[in-house]
PDB file of N, CA, C, O and CB in Angstrom:
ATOM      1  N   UNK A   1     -15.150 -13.200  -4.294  1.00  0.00           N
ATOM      2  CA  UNK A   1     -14.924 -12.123  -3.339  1.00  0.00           C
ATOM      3  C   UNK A   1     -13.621 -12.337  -2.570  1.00  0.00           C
ATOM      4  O   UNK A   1     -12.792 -11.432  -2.466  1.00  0.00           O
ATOM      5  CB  UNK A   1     -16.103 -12.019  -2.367  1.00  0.00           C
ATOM      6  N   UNK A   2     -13.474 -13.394  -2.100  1.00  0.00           N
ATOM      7  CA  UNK A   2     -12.590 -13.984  -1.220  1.00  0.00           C
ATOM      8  C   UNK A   2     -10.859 -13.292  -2.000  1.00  0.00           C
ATOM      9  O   UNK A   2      -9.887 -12.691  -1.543  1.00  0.00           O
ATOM     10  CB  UNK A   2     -12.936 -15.983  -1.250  1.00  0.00           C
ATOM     11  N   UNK A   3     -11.366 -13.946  -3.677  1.00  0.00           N
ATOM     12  CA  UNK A   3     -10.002 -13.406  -4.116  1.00  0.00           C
ATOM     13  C   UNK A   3      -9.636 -12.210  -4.508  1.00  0.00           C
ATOM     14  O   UNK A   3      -8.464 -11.874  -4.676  1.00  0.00           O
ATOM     15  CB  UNK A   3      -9.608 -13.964  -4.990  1.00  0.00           C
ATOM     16  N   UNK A   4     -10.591 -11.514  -4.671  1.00  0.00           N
ATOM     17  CA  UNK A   4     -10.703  -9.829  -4.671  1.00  0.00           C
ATOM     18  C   UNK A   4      -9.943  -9.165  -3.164  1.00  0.00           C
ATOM     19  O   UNK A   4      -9.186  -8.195  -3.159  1.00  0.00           O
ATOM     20  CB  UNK A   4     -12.658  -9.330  -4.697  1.00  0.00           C
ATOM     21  N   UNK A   5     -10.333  -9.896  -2.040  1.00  0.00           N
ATOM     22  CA  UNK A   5      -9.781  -9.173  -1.019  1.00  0.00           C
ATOM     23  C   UNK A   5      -8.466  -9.972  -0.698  1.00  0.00           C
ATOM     24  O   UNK A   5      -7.764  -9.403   0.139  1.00  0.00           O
ATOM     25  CB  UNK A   5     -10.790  -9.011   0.198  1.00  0.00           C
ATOM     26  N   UNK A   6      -7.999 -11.103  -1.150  1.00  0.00           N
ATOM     27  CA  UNK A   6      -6.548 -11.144  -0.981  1.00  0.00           C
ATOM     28  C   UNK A   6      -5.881 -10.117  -1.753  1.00  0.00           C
ATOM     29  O   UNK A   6      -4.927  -9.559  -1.211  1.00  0.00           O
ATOM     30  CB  UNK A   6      -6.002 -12.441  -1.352  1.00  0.00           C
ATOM     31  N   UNK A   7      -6.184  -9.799  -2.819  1.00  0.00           N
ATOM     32  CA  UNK A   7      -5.614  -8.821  -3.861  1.00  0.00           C
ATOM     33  C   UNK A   7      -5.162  -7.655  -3.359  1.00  0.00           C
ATOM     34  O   UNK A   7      -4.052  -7.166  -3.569  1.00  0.00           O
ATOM     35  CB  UNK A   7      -6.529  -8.455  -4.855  1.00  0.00           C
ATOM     36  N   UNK A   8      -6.118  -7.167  -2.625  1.00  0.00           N
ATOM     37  CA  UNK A   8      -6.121  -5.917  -2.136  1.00  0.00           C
ATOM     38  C   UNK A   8      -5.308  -6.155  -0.609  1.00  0.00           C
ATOM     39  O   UNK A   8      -4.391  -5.407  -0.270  1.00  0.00           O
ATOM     40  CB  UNK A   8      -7.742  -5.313  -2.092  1.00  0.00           C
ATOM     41  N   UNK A   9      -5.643  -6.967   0.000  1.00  0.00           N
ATOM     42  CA  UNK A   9      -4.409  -7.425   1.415  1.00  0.00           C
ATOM     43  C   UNK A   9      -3.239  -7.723   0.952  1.00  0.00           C
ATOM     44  O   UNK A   9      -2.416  -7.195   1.700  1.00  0.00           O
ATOM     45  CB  UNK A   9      -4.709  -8.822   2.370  1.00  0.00           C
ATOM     46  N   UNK A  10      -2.648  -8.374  -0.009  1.00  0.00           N
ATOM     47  CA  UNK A  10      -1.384  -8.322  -0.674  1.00  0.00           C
ATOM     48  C   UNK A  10      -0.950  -6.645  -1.297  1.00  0.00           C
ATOM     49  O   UNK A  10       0.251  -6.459  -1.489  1.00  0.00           O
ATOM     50  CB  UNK A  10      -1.532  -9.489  -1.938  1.00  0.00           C
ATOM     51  N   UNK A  11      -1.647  -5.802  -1.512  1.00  0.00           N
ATOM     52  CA  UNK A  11      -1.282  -4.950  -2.200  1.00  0.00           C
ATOM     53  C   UNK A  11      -0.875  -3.643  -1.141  1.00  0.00           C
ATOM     54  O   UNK A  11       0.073  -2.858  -1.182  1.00  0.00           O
ATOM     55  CB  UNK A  11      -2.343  -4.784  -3.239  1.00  0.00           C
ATOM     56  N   UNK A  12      -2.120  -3.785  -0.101  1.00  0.00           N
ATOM     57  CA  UNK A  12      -1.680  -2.924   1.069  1.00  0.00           C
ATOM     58  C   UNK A  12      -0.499  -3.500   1.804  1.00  0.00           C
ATOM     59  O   UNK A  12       0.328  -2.685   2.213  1.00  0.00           O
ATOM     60  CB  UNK A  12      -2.830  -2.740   2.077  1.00  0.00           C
ATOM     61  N   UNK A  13      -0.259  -4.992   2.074  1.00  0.00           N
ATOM     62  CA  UNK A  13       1.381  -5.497   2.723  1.00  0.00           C
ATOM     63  C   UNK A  13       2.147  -4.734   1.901  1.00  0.00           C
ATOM     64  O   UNK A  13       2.762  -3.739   2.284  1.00  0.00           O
ATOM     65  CB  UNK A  13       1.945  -7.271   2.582  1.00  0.00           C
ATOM     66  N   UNK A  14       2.140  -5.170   0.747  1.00  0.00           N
ATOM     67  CA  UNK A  14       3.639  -4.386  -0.392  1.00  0.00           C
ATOM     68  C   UNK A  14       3.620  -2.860  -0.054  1.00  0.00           C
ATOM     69  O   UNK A  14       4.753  -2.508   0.275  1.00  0.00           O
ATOM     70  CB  UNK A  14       3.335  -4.484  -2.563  1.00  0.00           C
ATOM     71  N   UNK A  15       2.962  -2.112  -0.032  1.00  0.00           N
ATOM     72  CA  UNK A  15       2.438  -0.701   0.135  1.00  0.00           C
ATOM     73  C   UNK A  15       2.987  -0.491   1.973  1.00  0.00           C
ATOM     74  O   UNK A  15       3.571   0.553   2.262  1.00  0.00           O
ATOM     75  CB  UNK A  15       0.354  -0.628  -0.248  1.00  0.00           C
ATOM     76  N   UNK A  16       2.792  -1.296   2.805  1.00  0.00           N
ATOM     77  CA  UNK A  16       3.337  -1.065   4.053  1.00  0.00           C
ATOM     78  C   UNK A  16       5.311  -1.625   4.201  1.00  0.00           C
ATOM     79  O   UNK A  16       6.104  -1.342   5.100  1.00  0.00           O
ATOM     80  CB  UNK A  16       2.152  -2.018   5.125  1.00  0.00           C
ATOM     81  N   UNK A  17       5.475  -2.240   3.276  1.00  0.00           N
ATOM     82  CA  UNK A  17       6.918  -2.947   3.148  1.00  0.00           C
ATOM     83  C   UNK A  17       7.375  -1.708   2.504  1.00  0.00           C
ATOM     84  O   UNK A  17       7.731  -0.901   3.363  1.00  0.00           O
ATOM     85  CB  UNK A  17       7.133  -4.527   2.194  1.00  0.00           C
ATOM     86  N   UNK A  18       7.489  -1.284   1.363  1.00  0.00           N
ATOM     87  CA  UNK A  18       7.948  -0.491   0.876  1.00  0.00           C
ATOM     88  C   UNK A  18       7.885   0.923   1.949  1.00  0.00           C
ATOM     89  O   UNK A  18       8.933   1.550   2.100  1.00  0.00           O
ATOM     90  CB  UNK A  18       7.347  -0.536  -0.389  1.00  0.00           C
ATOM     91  N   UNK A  19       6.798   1.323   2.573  1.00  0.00           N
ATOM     92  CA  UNK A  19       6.764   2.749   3.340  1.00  0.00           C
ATOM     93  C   UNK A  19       7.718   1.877   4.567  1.00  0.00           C
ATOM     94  O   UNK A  19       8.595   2.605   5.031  1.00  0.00           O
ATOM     95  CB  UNK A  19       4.819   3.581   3.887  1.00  0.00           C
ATOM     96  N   UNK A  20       7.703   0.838   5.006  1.00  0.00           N
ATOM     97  CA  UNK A  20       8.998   0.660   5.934  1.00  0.00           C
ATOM     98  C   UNK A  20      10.363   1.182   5.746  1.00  0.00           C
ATOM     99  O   UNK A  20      11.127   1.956   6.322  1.00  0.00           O
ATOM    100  CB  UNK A  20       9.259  -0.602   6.028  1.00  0.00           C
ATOM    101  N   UNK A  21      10.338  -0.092   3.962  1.00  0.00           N
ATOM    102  CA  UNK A  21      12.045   0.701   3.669  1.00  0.00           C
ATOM    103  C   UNK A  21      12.032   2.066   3.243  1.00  0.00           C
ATOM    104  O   UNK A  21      13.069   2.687   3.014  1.00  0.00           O
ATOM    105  CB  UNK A  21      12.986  -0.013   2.368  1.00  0.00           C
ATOM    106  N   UNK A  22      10.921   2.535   3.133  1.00  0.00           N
ATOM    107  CA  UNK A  22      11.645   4.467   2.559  1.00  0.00           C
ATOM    108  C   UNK A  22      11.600   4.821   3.983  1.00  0.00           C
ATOM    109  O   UNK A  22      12.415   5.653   4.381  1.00  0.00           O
ATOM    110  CB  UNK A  22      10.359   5.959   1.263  1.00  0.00           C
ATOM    111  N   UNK A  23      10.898   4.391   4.670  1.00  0.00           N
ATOM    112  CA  UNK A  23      10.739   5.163   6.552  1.00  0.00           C
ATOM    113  C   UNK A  23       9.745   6.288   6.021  1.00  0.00           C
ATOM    114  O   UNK A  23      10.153   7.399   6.358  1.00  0.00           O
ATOM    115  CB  UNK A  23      12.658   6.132   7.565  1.00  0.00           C
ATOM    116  N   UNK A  24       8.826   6.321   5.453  1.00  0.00           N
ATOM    117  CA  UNK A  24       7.788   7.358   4.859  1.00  0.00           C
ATOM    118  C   UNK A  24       6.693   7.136   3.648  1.00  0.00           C
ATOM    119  O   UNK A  24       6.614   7.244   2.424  1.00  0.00           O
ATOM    120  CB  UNK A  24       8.601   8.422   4.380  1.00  0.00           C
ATOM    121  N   UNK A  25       5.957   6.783   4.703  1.00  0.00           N
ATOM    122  CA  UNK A  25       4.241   6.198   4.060  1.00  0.00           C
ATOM    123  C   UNK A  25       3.856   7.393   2.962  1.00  0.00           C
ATOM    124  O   UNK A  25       3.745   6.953   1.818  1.00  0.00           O
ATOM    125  CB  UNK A  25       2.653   6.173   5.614  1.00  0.00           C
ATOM    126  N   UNK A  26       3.663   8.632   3.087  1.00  0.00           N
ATOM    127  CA  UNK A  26       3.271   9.008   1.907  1.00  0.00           C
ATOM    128  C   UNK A  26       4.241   9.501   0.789  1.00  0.00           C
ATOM    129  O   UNK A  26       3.951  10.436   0.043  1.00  0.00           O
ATOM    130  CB  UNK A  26       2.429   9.878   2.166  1.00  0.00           C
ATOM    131  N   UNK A  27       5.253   8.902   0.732  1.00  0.00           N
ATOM    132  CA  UNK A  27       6.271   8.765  -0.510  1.00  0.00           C
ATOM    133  C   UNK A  27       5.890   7.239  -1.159  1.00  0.00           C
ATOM    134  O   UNK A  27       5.708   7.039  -2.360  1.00  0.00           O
ATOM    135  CB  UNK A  27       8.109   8.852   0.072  1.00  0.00           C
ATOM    136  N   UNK A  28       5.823   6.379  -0.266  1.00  0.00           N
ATOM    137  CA  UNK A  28       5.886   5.066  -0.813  1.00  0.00           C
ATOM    138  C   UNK A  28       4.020   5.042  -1.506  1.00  0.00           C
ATOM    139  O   UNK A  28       3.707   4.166  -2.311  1.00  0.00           O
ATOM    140  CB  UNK A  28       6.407   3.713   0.679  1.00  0.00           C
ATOM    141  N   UNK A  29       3.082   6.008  -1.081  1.00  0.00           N
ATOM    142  CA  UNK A  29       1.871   5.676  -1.630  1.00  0.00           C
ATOM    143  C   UNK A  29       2.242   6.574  -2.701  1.00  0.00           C
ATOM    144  O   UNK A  29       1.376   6.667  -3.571  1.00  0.00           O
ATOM    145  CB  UNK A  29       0.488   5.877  -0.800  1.00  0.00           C
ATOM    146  N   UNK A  30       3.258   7.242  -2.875  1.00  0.00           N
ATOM    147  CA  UNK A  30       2.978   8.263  -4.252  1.00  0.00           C
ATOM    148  C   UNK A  30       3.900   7.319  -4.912  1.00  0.00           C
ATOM    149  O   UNK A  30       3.229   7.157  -5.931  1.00  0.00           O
ATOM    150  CB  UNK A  30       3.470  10.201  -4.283  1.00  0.00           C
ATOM    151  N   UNK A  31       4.897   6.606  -5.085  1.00  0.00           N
ATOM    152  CA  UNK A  31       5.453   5.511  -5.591  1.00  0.00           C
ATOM    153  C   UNK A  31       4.576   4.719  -6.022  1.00  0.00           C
ATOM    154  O   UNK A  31       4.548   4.632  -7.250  1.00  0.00           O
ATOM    155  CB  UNK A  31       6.201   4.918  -4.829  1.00  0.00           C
ATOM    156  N   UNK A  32       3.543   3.850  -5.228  1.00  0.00           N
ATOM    157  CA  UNK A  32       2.839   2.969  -5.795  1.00  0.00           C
ATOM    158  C   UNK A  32       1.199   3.777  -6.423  1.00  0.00           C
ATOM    159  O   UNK A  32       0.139   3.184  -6.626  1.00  0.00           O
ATOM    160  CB  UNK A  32       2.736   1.747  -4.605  1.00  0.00           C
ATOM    161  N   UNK A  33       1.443   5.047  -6.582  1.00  0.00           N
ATOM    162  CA  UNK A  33       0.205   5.495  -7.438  1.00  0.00           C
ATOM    163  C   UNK A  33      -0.758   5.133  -6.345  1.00  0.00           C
ATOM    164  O   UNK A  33      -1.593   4.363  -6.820  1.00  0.00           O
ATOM    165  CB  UNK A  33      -0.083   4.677  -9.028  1.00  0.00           C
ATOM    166  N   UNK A  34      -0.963   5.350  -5.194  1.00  0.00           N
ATOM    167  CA  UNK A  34      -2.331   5.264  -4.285  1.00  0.00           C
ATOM    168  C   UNK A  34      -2.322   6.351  -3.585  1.00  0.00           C
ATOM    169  O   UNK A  34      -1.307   6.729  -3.001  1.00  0.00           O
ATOM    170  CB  UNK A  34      -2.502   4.066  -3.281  1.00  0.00           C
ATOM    171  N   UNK A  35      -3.914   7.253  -3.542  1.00  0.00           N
ATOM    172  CA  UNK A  35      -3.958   8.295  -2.624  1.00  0.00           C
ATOM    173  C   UNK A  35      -3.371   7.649  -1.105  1.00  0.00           C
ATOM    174  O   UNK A  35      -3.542   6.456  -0.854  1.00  0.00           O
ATOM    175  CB  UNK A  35      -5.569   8.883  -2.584  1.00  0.00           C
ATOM    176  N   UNK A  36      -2.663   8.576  -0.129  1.00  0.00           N
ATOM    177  CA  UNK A  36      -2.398   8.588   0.915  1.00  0.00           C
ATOM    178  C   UNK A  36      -3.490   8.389   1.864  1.00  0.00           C
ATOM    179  O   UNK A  36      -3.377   7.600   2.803  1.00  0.00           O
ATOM    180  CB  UNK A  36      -1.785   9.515   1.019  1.00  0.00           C
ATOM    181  N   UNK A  37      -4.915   9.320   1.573  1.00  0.00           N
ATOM    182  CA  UNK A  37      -5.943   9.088   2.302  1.00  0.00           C
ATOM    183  C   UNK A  37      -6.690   7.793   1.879  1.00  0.00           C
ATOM    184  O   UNK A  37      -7.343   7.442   2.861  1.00  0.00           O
ATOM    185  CB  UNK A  37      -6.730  10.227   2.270  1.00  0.00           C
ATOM    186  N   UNK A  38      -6.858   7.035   0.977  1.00  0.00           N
ATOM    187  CA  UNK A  38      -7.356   5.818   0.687  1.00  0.00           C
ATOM    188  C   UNK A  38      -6.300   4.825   1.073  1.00  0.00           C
ATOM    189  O   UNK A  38      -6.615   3.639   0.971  1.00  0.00           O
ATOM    190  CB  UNK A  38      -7.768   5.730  -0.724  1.00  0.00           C
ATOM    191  N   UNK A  39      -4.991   5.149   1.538  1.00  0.00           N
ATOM    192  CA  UNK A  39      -4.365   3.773   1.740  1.00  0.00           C
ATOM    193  C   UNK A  39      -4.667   3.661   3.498  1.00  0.00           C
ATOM    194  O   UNK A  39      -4.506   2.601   4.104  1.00  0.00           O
ATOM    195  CB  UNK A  39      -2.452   3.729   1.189  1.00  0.00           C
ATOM    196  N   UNK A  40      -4.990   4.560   3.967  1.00  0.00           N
ATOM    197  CA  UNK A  40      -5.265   4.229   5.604  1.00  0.00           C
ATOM    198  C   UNK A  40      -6.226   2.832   6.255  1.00  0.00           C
ATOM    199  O   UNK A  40      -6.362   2.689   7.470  1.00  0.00           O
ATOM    200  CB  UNK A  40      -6.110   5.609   6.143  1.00  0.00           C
TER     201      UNK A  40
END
């Protein structure tokens, strides 16, 4: 379990790094293929 949820905490950091550098969270979730409402 433990490593299932680093997976997913590493994946939402990258997912918040990237919407930093575009300056726009739901471009960077359509970049990384994740609904906008599931990345909240």
């Amino acid at each position: 379990m433990l490593h299932t949820n680093s997976q997913i905490i590493k994946h939402k950091v990258g997912l918040l790094n990237l919407a930093e550098e575009l300056q726009n969270v739901s471009r960077a979730c359509k970049v990384m293929g994740v609904s906008y409402v599931l990345s909240l």
